[in-house]
C-alpha positions as CSV (number, residue, x, y, z in Angstrom):
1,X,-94.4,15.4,43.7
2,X,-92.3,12.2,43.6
3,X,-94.6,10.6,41.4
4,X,-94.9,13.1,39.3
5,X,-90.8,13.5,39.2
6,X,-90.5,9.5,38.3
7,X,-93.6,9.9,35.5
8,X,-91.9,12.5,34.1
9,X,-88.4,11.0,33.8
10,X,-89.8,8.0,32.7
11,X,-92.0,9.4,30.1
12,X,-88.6,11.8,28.7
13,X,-86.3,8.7,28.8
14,X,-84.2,8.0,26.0
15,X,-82.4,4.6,24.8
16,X,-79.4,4.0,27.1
17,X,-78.2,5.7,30.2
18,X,-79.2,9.6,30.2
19,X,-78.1,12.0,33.0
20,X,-80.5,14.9,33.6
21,X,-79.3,16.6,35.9
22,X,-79.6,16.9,40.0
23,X,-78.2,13.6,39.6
24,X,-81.5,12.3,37.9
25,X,-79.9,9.5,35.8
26,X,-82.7,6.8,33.6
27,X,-81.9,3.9,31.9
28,X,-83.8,2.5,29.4
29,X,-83.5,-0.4,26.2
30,X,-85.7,-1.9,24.1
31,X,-86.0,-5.4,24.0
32,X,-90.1,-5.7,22.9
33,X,-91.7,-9.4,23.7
34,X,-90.1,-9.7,27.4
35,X,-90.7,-10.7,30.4
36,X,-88.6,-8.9,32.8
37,X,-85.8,-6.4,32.5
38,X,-83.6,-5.8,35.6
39,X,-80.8,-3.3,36.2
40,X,-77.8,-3.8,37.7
41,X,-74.7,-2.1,38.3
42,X,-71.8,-0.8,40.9
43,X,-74.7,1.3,42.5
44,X,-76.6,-1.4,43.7
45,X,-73.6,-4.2,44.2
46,X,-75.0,-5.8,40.9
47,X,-77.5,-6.8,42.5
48,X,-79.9,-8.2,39.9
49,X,-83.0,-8.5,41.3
50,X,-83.1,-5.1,43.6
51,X,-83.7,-2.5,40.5
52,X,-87.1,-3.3,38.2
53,X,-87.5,-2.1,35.3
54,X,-90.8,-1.1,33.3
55,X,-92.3,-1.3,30.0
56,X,-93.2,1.9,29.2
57,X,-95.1,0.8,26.1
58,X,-94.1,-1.4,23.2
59,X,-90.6,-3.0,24.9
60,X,-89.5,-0.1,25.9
61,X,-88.4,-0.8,29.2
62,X,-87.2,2.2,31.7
63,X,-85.9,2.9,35.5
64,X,-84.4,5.8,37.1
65,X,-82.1,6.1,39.8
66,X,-80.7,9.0,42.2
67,X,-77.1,8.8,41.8
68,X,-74.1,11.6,43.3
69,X,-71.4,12.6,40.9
70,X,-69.1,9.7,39.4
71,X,-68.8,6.9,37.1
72,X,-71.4,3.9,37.6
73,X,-71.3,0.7,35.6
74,X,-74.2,-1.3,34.7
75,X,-76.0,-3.6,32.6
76,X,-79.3,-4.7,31.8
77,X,-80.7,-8.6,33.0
78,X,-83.6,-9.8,30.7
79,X,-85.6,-12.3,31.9
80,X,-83.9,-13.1,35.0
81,X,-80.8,-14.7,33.0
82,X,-79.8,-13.4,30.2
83,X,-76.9,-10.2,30.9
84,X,-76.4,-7.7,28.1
85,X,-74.8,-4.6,27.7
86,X,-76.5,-1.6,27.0
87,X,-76.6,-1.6,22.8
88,X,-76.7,2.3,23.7
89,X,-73.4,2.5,25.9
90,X,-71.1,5.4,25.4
91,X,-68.4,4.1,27.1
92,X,-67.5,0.0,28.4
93,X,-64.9,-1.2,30.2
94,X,-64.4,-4.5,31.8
95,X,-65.9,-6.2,34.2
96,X,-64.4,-6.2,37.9
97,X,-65.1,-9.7,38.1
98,X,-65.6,-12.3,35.6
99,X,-65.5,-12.2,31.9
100,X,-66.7,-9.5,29.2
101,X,-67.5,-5.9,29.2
102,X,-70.3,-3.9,31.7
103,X,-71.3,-0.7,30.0
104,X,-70.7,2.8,31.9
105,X,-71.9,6.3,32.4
106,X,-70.5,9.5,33.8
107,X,-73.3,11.3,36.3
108,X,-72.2,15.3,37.1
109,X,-69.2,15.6,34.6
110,X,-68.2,18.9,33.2
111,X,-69.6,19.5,29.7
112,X,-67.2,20.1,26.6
113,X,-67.0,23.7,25.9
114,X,-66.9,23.5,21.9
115,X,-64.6,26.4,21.0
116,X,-64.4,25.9,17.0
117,X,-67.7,26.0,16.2
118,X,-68.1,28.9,13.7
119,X,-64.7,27.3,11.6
120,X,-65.0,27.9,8.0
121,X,-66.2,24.3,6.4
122,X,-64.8,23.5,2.9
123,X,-67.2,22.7,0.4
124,X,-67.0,19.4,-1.2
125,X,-65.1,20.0,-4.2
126,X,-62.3,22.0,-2.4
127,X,-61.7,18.7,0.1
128,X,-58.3,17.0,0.2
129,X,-59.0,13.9,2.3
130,X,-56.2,11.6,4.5
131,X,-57.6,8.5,5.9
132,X,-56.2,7.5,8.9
133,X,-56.0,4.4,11.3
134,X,-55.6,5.7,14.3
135,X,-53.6,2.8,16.2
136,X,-51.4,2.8,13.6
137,X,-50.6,6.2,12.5
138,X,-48.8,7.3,15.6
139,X,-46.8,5.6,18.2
140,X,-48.8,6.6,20.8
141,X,-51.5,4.6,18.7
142,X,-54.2,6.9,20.1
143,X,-56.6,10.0,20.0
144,X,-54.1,12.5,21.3
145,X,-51.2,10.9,19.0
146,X,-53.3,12.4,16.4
147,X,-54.2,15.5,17.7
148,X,-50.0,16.1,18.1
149,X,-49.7,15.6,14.2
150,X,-53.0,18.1,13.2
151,X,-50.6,20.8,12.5
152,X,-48.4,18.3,10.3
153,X,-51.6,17.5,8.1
154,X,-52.7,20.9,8.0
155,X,-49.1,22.0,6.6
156,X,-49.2,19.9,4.1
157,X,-52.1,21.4,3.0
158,X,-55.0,18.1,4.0
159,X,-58.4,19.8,5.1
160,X,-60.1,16.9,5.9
161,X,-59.8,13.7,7.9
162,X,-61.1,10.4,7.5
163,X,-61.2,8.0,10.3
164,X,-61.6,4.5,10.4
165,X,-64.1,2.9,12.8
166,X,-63.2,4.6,16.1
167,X,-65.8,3.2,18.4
168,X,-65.7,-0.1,20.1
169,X,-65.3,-3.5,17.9
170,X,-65.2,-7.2,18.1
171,X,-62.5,-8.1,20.3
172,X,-59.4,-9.4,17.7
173,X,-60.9,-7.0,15.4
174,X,-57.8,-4.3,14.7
175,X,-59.6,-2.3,12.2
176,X,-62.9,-1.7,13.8
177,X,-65.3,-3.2,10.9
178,X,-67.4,-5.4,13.1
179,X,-69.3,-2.9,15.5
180,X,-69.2,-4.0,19.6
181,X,-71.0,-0.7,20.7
182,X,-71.8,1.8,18.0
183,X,-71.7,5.2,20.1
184,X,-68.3,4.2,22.7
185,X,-65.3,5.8,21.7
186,X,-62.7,2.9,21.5
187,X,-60.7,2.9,25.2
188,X,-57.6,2.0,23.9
189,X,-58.0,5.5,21.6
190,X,-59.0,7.3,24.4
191,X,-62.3,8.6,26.2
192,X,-64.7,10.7,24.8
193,X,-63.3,13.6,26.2
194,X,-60.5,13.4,24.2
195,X,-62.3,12.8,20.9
196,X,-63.9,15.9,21.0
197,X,-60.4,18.1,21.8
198,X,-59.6,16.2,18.9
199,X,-62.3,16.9,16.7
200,X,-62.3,20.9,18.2
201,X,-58.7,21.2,17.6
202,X,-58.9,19.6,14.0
203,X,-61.9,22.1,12.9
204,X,-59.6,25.2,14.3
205,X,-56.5,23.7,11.8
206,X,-59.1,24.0,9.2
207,X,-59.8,19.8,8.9
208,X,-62.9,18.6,8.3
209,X,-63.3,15.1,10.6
210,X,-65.7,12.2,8.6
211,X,-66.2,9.1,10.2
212,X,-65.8,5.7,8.3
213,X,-69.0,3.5,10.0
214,X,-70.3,0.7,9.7
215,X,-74.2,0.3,9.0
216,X,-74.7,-2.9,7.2
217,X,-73.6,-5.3,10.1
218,X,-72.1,-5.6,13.6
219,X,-70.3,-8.0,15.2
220,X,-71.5,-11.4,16.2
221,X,-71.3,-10.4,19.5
222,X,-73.0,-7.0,19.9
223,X,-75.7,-6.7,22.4
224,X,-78.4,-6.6,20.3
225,X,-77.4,-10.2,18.4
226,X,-77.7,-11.6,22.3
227,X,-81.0,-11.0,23.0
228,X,-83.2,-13.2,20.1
229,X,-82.7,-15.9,17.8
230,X,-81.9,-14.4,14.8
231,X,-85.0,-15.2,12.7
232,X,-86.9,-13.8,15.5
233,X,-84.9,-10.4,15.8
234,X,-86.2,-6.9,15.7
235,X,-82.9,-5.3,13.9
236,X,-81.2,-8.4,11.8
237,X,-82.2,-10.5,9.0
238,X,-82.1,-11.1,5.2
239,X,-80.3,-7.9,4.1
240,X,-82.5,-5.3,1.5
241,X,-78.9,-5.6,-0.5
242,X,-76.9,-8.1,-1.5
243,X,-76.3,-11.3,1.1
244,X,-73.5,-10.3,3.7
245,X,-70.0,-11.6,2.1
246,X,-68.7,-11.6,5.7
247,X,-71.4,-13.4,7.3
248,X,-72.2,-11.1,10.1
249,X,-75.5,-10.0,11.2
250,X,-76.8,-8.0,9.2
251,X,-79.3,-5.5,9.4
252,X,-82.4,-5.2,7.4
253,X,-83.6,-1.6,6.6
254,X,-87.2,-3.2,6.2
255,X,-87.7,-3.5,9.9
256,X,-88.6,0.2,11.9
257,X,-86.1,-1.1,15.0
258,X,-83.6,-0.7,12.8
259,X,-84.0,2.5,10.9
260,X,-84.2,4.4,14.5
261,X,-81.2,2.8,15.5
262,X,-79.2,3.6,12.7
263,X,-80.9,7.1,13.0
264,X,-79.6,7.4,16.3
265,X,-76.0,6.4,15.7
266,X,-75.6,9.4,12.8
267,X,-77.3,11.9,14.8
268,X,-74.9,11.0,18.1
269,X,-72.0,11.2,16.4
270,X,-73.0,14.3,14.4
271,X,-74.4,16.3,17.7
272,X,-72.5,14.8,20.7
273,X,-69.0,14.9,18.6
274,X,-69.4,18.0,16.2
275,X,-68.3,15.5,13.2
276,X,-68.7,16.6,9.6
277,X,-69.6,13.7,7.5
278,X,-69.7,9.8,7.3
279,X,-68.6,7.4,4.8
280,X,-70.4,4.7,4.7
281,X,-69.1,1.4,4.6
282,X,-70.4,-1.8,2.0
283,X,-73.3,0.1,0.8
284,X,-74.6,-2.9,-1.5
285,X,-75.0,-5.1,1.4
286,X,-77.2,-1.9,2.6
287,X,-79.0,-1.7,-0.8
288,X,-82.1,0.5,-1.1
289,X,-85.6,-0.4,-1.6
290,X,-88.5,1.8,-3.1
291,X,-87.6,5.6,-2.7
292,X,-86.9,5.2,1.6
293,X,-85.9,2.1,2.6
294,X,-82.0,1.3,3.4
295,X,-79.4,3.6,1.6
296,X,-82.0,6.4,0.7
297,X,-83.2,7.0,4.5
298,X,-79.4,6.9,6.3
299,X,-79.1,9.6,3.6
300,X,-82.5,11.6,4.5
301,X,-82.2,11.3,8.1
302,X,-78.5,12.6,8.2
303,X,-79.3,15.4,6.1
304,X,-82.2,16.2,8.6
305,X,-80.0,16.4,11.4
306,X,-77.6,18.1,9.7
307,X,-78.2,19.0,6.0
308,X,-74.5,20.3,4.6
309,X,-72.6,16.8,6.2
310,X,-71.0,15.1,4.0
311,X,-71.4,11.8,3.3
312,X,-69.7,9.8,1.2
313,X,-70.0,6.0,0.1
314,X,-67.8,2.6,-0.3
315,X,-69.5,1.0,-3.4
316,X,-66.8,-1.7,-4.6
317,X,-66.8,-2.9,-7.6
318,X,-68.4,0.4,-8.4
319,X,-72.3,0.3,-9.6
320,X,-72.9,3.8,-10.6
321,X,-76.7,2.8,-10.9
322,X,-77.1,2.0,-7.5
323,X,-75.7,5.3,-5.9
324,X,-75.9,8.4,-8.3
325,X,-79.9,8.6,-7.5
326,X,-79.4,9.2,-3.6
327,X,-77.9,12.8,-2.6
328,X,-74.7,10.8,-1.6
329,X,-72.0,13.8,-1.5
330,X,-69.5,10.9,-3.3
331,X,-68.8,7.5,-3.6
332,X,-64.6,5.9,-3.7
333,X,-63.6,5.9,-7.2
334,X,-62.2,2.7,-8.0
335,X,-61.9,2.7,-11.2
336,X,-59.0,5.4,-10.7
337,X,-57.5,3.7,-8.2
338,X,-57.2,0.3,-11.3
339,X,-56.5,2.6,-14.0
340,X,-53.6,4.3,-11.8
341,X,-52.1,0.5,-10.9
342,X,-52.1,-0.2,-14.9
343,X,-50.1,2.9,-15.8
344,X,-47.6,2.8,-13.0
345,X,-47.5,-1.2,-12.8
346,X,-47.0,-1.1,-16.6
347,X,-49.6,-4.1,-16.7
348,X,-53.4,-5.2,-16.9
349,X,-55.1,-5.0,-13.9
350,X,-59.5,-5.1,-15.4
351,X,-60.9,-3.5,-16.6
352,X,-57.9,-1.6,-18.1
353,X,-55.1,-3.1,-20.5
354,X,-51.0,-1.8,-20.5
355,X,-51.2,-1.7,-24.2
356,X,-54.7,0.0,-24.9
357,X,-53.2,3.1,-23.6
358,X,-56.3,5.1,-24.7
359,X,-58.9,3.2,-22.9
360,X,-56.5,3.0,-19.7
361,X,-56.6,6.8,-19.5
362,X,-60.3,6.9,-19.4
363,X,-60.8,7.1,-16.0
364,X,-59.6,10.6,-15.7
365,X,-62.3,11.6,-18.0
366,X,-65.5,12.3,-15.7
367,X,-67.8,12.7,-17.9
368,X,-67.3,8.6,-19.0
369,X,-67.7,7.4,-15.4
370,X,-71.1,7.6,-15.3
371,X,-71.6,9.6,-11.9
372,X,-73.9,12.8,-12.2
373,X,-70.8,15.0,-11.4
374,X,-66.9,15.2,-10.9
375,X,-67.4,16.0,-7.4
376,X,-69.2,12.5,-6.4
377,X,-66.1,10.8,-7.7
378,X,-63.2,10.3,-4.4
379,X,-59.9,9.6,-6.3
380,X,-57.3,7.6,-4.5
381,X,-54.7,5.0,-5.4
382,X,-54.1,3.9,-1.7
383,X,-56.5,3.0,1.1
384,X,-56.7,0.6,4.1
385,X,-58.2,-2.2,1.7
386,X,-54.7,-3.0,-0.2
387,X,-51.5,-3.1,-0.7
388,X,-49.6,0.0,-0.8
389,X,-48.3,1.1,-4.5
390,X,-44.5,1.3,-3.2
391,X,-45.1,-2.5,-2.4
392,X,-47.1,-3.4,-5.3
393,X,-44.4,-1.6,-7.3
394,X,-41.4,-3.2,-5.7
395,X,-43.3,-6.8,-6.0
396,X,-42.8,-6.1,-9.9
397,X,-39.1,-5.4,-9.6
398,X,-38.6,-2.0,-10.1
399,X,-35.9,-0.4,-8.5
400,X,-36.1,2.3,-6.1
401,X,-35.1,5.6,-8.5
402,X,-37.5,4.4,-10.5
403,X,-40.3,3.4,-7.8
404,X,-40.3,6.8,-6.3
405,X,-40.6,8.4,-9.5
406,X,-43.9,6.4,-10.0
407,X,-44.9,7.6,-7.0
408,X,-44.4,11.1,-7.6
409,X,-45.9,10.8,-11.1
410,X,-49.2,9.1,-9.3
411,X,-49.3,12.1,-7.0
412,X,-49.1,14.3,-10.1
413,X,-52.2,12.7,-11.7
414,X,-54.1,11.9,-8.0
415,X,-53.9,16.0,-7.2
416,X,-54.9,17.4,-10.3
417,X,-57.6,15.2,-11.3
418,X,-61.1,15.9,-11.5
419,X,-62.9,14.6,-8.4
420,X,-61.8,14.8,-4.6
421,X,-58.4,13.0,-4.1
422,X,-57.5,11.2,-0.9
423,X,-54.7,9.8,0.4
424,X,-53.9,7.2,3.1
425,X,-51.2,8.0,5.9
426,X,-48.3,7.8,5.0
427,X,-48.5,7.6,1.3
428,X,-47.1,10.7,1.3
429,X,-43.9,9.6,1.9
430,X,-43.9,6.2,0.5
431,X,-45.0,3.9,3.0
432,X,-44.7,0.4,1.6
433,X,-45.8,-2.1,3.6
434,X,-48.5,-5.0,2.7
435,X,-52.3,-4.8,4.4
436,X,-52.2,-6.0,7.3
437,X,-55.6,-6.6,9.4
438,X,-53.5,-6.3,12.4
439,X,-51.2,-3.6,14.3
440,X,-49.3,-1.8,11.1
441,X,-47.7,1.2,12.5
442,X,-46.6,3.9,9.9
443,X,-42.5,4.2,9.6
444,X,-42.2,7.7,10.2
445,X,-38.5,7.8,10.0
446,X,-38.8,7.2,5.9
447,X,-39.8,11.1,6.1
448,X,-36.6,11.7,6.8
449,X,-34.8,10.0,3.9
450,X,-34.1,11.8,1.1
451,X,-36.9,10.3,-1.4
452,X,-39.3,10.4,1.6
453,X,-38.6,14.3,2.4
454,X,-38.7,14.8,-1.8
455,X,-42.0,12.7,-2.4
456,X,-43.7,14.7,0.9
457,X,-42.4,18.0,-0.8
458,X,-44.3,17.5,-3.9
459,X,-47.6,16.2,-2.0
460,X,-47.0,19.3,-0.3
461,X,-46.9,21.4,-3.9
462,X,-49.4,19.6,-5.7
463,X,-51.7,20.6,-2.5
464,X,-50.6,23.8,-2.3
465,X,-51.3,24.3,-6.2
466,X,-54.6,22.3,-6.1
467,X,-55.8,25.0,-3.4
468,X,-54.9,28.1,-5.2
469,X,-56.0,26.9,-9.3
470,X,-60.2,26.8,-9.1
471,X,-59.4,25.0,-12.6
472,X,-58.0,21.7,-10.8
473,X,-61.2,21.7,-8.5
474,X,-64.1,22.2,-11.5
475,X,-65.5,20.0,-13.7
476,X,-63.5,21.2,-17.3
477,X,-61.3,18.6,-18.3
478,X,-60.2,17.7,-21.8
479,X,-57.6,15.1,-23.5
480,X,-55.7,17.3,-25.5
481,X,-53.9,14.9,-27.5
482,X,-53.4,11.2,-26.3
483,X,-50.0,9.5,-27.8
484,X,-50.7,5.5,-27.6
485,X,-47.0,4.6,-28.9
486,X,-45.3,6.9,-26.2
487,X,-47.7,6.6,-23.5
488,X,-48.3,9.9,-23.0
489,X,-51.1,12.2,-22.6
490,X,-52.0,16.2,-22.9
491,X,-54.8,17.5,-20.4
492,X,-56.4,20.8,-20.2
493,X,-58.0,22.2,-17.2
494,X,-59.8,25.4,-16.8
495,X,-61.9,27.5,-15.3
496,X,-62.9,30.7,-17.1
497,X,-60.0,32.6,-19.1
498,X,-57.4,33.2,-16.9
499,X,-57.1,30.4,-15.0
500,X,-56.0,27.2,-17.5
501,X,-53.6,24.1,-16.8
502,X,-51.6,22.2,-18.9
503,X,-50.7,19.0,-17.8
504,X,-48.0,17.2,-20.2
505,X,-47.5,13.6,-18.8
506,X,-45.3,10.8,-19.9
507,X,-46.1,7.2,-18.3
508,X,-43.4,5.3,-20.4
509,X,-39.5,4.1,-19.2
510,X,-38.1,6.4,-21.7
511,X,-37.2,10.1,-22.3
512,X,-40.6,11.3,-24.9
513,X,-40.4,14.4,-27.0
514,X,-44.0,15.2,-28.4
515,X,-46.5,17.9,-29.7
516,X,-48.1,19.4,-26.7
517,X,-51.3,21.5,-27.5
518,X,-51.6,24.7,-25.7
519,X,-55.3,26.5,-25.1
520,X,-54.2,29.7,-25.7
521,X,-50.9,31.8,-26.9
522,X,-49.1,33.9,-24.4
523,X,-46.8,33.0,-21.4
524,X,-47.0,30.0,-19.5
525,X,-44.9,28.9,-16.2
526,X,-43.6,25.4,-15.5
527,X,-45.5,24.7,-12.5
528,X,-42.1,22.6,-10.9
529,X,-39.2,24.0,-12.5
530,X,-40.6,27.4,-12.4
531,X,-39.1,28.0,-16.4
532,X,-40.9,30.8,-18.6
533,X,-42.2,29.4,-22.0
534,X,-43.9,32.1,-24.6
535,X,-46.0,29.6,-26.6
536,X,-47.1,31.0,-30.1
537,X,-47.6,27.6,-31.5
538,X,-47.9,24.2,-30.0
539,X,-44.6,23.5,-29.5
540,X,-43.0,20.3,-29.1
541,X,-41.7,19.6,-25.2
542,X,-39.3,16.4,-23.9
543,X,-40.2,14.9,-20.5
544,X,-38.4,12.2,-19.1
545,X,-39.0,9.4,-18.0
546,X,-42.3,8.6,-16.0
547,X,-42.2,12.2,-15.2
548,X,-45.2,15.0,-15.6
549,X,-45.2,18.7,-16.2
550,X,-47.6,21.0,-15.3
551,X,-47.8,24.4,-17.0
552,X,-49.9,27.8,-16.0
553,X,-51.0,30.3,-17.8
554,X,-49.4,33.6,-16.8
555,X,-46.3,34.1,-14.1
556,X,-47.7,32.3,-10.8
């Protein structure tokens, strides 16, 4: 009966440490082309010659052991010398004694009770995103710092979060883009535990949760760029995309080793943390190959495991070419995010010019940004990668009146655009510091200032009005009338009849009176100042300066 206990949790082993119950707990990596594989670990007094591991075919080498309820660290010996983390570990911490990190597992814990489940997801074009760094959005620096500020988020009217990397990275490395251990929550965030309250309470405040992640590289030194030469390995090599601008190992998507492990990072995340989507980081150093190599299977095999994620792409400088073919749910729009910095930095920033006014307004038009839909394109103006616009804008010596007004005009044209607009914390007050690779904590007391409290407030209307006007989420969109020598523009949006938006918008420094073409005759409401205009012709309207006004048909 033993023996047939042992063959059969041998034969059902999985990569990493697996507890199945009765205190049955397995181990298993694969490292193929071995000699030996050894386990040791706090159960055994690391002993590293008393627990044996075997091939159970190909280099896949598995023990078991008996263990009571607790927490056991371990790690795997190849060849007699050579120590290594499990590549699989959910959890690491450090080692008792000595240098570097021992990977750990939990044996008899409680399981989560998911209580959120049956939340109502929003579809793709209704999504409001708000990247976050977690170490730096709160004090606390941490999961539950976050989870205190879901109600905030949700108030302002956000329904989805993205996170950057939140599992264990390169020691030194703040942000998280050079992988340690792909499925370990990071400790200084918290355990897993507390990831999941987090991702249960976020999906009961109506917040959809996408991880940011990391599939093109890791970090030097991550357990599986330990354990061959790299010419020789079964995961890295010359990349199917473009060559690795970082120069980190990089996976190739040819090789089978690595297509299961990158299988098996999505599907963790997606059934062990309830997450909704991904977006993928440096897709061209990914690249695709024939119809299933690279980009195209990470697509296919999240969409097996869970077919309505989303999954959204980092494709900078954009390449429409290489990403409207794969069902990708979107892709960051950069070309907003320059065409936004030419308007409100009143300069060139490529491919758009200051005084080509017409061709700098293009990138609101999605029909000329060569994506299959609106709804693939993710607007934003801020993220993790730059400066923020308060400090770009400040750098360029306008004043602060006049900077917050920018901001708020950028708002105006971020939340009403075609396309899914995200922000990054703290815009929405007017954070202003410079990227910084290292700890950048948000200044939350700028919320309290009067120009922080006013730019929050009209974040908080332009959500509330993106929610409630189908027109602002569809694909109808028109230039109305573009003025080159004011710098002002007239957009329509629609959808159907009744619901139409006219958005009146004047980039330059001063006051601009102009025609502004209506769709239809009747009574329209100023969306800010709430005034009553009966349009029977297209009447002329004054807006000041670098100011917008939004107008709805009918009393709203």
């Amino acid at each position: 009966m033993e023996n047939l206990q042992e063959h059969e949790l041998i034969r059902s082993a999985l990569p990493g440490a697996m507890d199945h119950g009765r205190g049955m707990v397995t181990f298993a990596i694969y490292v193929p082309g071995k000699q030996s594989v050894h386990l040791a670990g706090n159960f055994n007094h690391w002993d590293r010659q008393q627990d044996p591991m075997v091939d159970r075919g190909g280099g896949f080498w598995v023990t078991w052991k008996e263990l009571p309820p607790g927490r056991y660290t371990y790690y795997f010996v190849i060849d007699e010398n050579l120590v290594v983390c499990d590549p699989y570990s959910q959890e690491v911490e450090p080692l008792k004694e000595g240098e570097g990190l021992c990977s750990a597992v939990e044996v008899g814990g409680e399981e989560f009770i998911w209580r959120h489940d049956d939340w109502q997801r929003p579809a793709l074009r209704d999504l409001m995103i708000y990247e976050i760094n977690i170490g730096d959005f709160t004090p606390e620096g941490n999961f539950q710092g976050v989870f205190e500020k879901l109600d905030y988020l949700g108030d302002m009217g956000i329904n989805a979060i993205e996170f950057m990397p939140v599992y264990e990275c390169a020691p030194g490395d703040y942000w998280g883009y050079q992988p340690m251990f792909f499925l370990a929550p990071r400790r200084r965030f918290g355990g897993p535990a507390d990831f999941k309250r987090l991702v249960d309470k976020a999906h009961d405040r109506g917040l959809a949760v996408i991880l940011d992640i990391v599939l093109a590289h890791t970090a030097h030194q991550h357990p599986l760029n330990q354990l061959y030469s790299y010419d020789q390995s079964p995961w890295y090599g010359e990349p199917i995309g473009e060559k690795n601008i970082f120069g980190l190992p990089t996976f190739d998507y040819r090789k089978t080793a690595t297509n299961g492990f990158a299988r098996d990072i999505q599907f963790f995340w997606l059934k062990e943390f309830h997450v909704d989507g991904f977006r993928y980081d440096y897709l061209p150093a990914i690249g695709s190959e024939h119809s299933d190599l690279g980009m195209p299977y990470l697509i296919r095999t999240a969409r097996e495991i869970r077919p309505e994620v989303f999954l959204l792409g980092e494709c900078l400088p954009e390449n429409p070419d290489l990403v409207r073919h794969f069902d990708l749910s979107g892709v960051w729009h950069g070309r907003f995010d320059r065409g936004i910095e030419c308007l409100l930095g009143e300069e060139d920033i490529t491919p758009y010019r200051w005084d080509d006014f017409e061709a700098a307004v293009e990138f609101l038009d999605s029909s000329k940004q060569d994506y299959r839909t609106a709804d693939f394109m993710i607007n934003y103006f801020e993220n993790h990668d730059k400066d923020r616009m308060a400090e770009l804008l400040r750098d360029k010596g306008f004043s602060t009146e006049i900077l917050y007004r920018k901001l708020a005009l950028g708002a105006t044209i971020l939340l009403t655009a075609p396309g899914e607009p995200m922000l990054y914390h703290g815009q929405e007050w007017g954070e202003a510091t410079k990227m910084d690779l290292n700890p950048n904590p948000l200044h939350w007391e700028i919320l309290d200032s009067e120009q922080g409290r006013l730019l929050y407030t009209h974040y908080k209307a332009l959500c509330r009005l993106r929610r409630a006007h189908t027109a602002l989420r569809s694909e109808n969109f028109a230039f109305a009338a573009i003025y080159p020598e004011h710098k002002s523009v007239v957009i329509h949006r629609w959808y159907g009849e009744m619901d139409q938006l006219v958005m009146a918008v004047n980039f330059s420094s001063s006051a601009r009176e102009f025609n502004v073409p209506f769709r239809r005759t009747g009574k329209w409401t100023d969306y800010f100042s709430r005034e009553q205009l009966a349009v029977k012709d297209n009447p002329d309207l004054k807006l000041e300066p670098y100011s917008a006004r939004i107008f709805i048909l009918g009393a709203d």
